[in-house]
N, C-alpha and C positions, 0 to 999 in steps of 0.2 A: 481420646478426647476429640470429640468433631474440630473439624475447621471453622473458625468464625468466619460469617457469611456478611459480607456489604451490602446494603441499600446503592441502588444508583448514585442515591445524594451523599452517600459517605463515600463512594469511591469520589465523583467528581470534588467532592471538598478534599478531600487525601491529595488527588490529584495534584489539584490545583495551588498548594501549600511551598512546593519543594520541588528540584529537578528529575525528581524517580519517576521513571515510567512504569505503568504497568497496563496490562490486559485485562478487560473486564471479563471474564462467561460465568452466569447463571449466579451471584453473588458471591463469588471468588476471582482475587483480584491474582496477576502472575507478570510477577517484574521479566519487565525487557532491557537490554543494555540500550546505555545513551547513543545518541546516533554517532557513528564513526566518522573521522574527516571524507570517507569516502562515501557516506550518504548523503552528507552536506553538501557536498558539492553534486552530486546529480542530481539531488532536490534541488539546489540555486540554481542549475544549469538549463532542466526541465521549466523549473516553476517561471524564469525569466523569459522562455522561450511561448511560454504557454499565458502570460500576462498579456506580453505584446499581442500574440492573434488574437484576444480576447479584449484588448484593451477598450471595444466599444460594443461587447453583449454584454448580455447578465447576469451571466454566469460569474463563480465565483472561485478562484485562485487563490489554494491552501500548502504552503509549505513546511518545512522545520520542524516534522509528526505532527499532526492534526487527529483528535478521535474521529471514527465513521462508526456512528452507532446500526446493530446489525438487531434490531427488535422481535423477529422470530424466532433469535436462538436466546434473547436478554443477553446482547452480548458489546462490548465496545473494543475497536481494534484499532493502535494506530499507523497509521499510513505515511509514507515518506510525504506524497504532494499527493493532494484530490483535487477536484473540479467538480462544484456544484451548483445549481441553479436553489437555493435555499435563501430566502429572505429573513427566513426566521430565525439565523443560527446567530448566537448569543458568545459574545469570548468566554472563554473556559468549560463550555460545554464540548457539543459533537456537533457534527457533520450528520444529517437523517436524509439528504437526496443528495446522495452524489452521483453522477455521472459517467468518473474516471475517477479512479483509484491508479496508485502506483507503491509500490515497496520495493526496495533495495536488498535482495538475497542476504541473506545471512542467518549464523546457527539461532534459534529461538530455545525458549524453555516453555512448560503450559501446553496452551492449544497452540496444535502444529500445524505447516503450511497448507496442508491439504484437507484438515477443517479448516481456518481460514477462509480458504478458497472457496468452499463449498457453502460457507457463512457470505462470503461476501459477494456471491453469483445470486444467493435468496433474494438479493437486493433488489426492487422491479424498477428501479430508478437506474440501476447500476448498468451502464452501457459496454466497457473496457476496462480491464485489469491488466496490470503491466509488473511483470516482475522483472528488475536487472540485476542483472549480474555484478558484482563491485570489483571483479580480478580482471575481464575483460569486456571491452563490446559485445553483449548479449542479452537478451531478453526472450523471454516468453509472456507472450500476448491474447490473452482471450477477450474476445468479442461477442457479443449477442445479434443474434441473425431473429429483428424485429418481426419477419415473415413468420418464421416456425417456431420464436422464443427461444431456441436453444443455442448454448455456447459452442463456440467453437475454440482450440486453441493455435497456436501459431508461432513456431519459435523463428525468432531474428535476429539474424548476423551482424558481424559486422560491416560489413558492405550494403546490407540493405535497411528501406527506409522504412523507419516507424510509424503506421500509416493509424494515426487518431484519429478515427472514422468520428468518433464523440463527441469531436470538436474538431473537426476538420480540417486538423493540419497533419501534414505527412514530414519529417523531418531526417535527417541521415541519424540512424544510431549512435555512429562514431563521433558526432558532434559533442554528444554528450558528455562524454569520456577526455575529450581532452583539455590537457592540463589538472587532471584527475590527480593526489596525490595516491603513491601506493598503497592497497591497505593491509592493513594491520590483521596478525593471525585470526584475530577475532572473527574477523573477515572471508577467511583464505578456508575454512575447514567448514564443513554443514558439523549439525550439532544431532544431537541423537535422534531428536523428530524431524530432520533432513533428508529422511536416508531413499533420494530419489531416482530418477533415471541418469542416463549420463550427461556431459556438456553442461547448463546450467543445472542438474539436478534438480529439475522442477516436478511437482508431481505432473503425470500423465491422467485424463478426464476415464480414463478405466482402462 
């Protein structure tokens, strides 16, 4: 028996009903777990830090999972915190120009990190993608180098600063993190579409 297949507008009314999250691709929708106390807090940690530089652009400051809709694959993904320049964006829909993406490491079910990542670099709006790590100070960072179009990626310590070329603040990694609760196994293990290099287990650009 086929899968039944979602309209955009059936998933966002799905959506929008109830606390379930899920992943939009290609009219199949793929539940993600709720966010952990440890996403929550470097989304509020990030998103407060990133409201203040921003407190007088135009840009726009999205915490608590926001969709980023990814329209060359029909696809909607949510994201810990984004930053967009988007006037048009409506509550309960998506994020269509974001600038900066972020996600908080952890196992997935569905489309896995490195589609994802590949969906959300399609993006020409999409300047920095920031994945952290939720067990320790760490991140990987890719950036778009405007000259040649192409990404680069860039993994970060914890001693070193998290440099938002996107929005032009540079901040200590470790900021982030503290007063972090610990998290929870859900957290601590990658899941089967995880299975990446070492230290943050992030995928590698080939």
């Amino acid at each position: 028996m086929a899968t039944p297949k979602f309209t955009l507008d059936d998933y966002l009314a799905e959506e929008n009903v109830g606390p379930a999250r899920h992943d939009y691709l290609a009219g199949q929708r793929f539940a993600r777990p709720l966010p952990s106390p440890i996403h929550r807090h470097l989304s509020d940690q990030l998103g407060s830090r990133l409201r203040a530089h921003l407190r007088h652009d135009a840009s726009y400051v999205f915490t608590g999972g926001i969709r980023i809709r990814v329209p060359d694959f029909d696809a909607v993904y949510y994201a810990d915190a984004a930053v967009a320049v988007d006037p048009t964006y409506e509550e309960g829909t998506f994020v269509r120009l974001p600038i900066l993406a972020v996600d908080v490491f952890g196992p997935t079910k569905g489309p896995n990190r490195q589609r994802r990542l590949a969906h959300y670099l399609s993006l020409g709006s999409l300047r920095q993608y920031v994945l952290l790590a939720p067990h320790q100070p760490s991140a990987m960072l890719y950036s778009r180098d405007e000259a040649d179009d192409a990404w680069y990626q860039e993994a970060i310590g914890a001693t070193d600063l998290l440099h938002l070329t996107a929005v032009s603040l540079a901040l200590p990694l470790a900021a982030l993190y503290e007063g972090a609760p610990l998290p929870g196994p859900e957290t601590s293990q990658a899941g089967p579409d995880d299975d990446d290099g070492p230290g943050l287990s992030f995928p590698s650009d080939g």
